[in-house]
N, C-alpha and C positions, 0 to 999 in steps of 0.2 A: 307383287305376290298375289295379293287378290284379279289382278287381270288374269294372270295365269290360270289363277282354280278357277276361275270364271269360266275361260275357255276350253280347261277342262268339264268342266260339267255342260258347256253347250253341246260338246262332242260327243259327253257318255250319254246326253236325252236323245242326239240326233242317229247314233247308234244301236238304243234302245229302239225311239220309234221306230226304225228302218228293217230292224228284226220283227217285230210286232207286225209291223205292216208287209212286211212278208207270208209270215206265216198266216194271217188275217188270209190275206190273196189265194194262197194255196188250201185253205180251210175251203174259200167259197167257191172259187173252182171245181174241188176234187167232191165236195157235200153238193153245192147246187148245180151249178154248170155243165159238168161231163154229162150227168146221168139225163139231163132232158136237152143235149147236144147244141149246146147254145156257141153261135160265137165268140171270141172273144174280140173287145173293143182294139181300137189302137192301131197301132204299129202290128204289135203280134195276130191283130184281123186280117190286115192288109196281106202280111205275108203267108196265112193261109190260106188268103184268097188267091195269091198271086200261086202258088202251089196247086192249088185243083185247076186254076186256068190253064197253068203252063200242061199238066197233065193231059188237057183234054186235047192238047194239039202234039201229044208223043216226047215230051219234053218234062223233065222232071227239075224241079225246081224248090230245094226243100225249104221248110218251113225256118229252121235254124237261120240255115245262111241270108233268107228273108230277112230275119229280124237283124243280122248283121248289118247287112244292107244297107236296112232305113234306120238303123240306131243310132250305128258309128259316125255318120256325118253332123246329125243334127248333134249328139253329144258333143262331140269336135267345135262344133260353132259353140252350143251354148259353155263350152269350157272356157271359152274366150271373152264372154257378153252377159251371161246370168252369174259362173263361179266357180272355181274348182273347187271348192270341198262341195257344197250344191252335185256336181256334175256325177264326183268320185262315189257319195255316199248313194245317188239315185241309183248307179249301174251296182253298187251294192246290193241296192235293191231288188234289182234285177236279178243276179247271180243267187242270192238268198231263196228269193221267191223260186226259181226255177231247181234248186237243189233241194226243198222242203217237197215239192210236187216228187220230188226224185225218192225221197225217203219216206216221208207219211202216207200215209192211205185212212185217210177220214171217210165213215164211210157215209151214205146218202141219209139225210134224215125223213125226207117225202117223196111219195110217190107223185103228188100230185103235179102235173107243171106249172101251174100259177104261181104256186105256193113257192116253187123254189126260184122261180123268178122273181118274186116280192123279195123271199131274204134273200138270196141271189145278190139282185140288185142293190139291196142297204148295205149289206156286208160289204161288197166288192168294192163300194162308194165309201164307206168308213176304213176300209185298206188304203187306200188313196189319201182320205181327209189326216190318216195319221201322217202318213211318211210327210207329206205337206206341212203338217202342223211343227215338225220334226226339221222343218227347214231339208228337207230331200224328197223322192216323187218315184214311181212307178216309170219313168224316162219315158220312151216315146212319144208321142201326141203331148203329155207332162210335159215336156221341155218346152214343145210351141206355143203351147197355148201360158204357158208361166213369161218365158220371153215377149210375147205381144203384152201379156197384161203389164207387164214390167214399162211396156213403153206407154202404152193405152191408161193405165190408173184404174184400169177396168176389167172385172172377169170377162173370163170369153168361153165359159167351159160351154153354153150353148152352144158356139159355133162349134167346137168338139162335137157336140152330140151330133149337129147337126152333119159332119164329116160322116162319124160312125152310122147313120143312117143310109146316109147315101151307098157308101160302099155295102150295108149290110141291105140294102134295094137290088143292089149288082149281084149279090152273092144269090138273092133270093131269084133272082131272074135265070140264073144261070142254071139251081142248084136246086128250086123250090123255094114257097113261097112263107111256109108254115114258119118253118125253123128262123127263119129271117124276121117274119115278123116278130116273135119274142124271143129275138137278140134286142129288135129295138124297143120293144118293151123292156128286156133289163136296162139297157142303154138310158134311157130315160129315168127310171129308179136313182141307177147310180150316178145319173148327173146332177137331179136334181136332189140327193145324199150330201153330194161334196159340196154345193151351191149353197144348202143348209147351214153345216156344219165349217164352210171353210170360208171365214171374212177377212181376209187380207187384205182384198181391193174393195171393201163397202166403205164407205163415207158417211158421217155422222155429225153433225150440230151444235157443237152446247152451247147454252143459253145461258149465263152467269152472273148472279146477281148476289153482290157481297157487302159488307163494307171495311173488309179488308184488301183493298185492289191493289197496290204496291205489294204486299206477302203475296197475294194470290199467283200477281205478274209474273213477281219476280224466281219465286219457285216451279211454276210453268213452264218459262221462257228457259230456266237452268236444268230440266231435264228433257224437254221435247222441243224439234224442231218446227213447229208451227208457229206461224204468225197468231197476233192475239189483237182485236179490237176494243177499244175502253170506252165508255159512252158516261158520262155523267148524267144520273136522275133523283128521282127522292119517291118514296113509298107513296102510295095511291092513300090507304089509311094509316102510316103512322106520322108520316111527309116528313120521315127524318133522309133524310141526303145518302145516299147509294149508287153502288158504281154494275154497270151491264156490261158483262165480258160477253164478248162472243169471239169462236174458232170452229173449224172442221179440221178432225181428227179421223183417221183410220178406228172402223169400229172396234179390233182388236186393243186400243190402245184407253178405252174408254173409263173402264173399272180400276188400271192401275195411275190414270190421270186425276180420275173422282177421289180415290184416297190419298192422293197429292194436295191435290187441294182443300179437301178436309182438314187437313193437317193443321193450314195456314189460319180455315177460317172453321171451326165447326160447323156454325151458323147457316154454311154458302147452301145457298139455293141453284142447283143445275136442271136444266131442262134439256134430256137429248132428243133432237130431232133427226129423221132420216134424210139425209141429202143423194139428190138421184142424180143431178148433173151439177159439175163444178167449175168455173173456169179460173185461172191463173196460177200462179206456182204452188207447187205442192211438194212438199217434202216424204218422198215411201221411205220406208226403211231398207235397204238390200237385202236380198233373202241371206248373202251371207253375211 
């Protein structure tokens, strides 16, 4: 029973955030985006690029069927490889997002273009960091670069930005130079928003010194799947006998680990450190 309403409520957050993070999209779009003609990133960039190119040799190629295009296949694969509830709730996403631009009309809150490329960019980045958080995504480019990290243990939303660059270099060559240029200035806002805000693949240290080591272990080892190392010491000034855990954890998992182990020992002493490169097994969680 409690599995059940467990996986009821992952559904009702994961369809909460996926509305939210819709309307989020469509807010920053329709307030920042349109009014000072920016691109957009992604998949739905590529296909308006590919749209003014096809145009300019008598050939019309629309922007919809574009994002059909490059969506449907990559969804197809990662249905197979990242999840189907993951795959169903992104292109939710999708649908949401794109029937909110249909219906709302928000209207611009600056004239200025900086300015709407600053919020622009945080907002557009925090649309993203939700449906994410929400176990679902924006789909496009979202799908490749969540698939690589899935194999990697490592973000790669640079390499994204780094994509959305290049192609908004193409666009500015073709098209102009201006508007190109702060596309990648949003571009860069909102990547480094969701880089912020979203640690699913950061890696993290702690340093544990108890002298509860069996409870500590043993309550550890019975909810997370990480290895745990035990070292036997004794205090520097009380030289009473104490035990040094150490593990690497996913950052997200840190706070409800520390009040695990509190539990066990009140006393315990955690030290978290940042870990930048890791080698040997490591257990992710699947996004679904």
């Amino acid at each position: 029973m409690n599995t059940r309403q467990d996986k009821i409520k992952r559904y009702g957050l994961t369809s909460a955030a996926v509305v939210c993070s819709a309307l989020l999209q469509a807010f920053a779009m329709q307030t920042f985006l349109t009014p000072v003609q920016i691109l957009s990133s992604g998949f739905t960039g590529v296909a308006v690029l590919l749209e003014r190119i096809t145009s300019l040799y008598g050939v019309h190629f629309s922007t919809s069927l574009g994002m059909l295009a490059l969506n449907v296949p990559v969804a197809i694969f990662c249905f197979r490889h990242i999840g189907k509830k993951f795959v169903i709730f992104s292109m939710l996403q999708v649908f949401l997002a794109s029937f909110f631009l249909r219906i709302c009309a928000f209207e611009p809150l600056f004239d200025d273009v900086l300015l709407n490329i600053c919020f622009g960019g945080f907002t557009y980045g925090m649309a993203i960091v939700i449906a994410l958080k929400g176990n679902a995504s924006t789909a496009g480019t979202d799908f490749i670069a969540l698939y690589v990290s899935n194999k990697k243990g490592k973000s790669i939303w640079q390499y994204v930005f780094v994509f959305n660059a290049c192609m908004l270099c193409i666009f500015g060559f073709l098209f102009g130079w201006m508007y190109a240029g702060y596309s990648i200035l949003f571009q860069f806002l909102s990547t480094k928003t969701i880089e912020s805000f979203y640690h699913r693949y950061k890696r993290v240290t702690l340093q544990i010194t108890t002298h509860k080591p069996e409870e500590v272990v043993t309550a550890y080892i019975c909810n997370y799947r990480h290895g745990m190392s035990v070292l036997e010491g004794y205090g520097g000034y009380s030289h009473q006998k104490m035990s040094l855990l150490h593990t690497v954890v996913s950052s997200y998992e840190v706070n409800d680990i520390v009040a695990v182990l509190r539990e066990k020992d009140p006393h315990i002493i955690i030290n978290v450190l940042p870990t930048e490169t890791f080698f040997g097994g490591f257990y992710q969680k699947p996004i679904d």
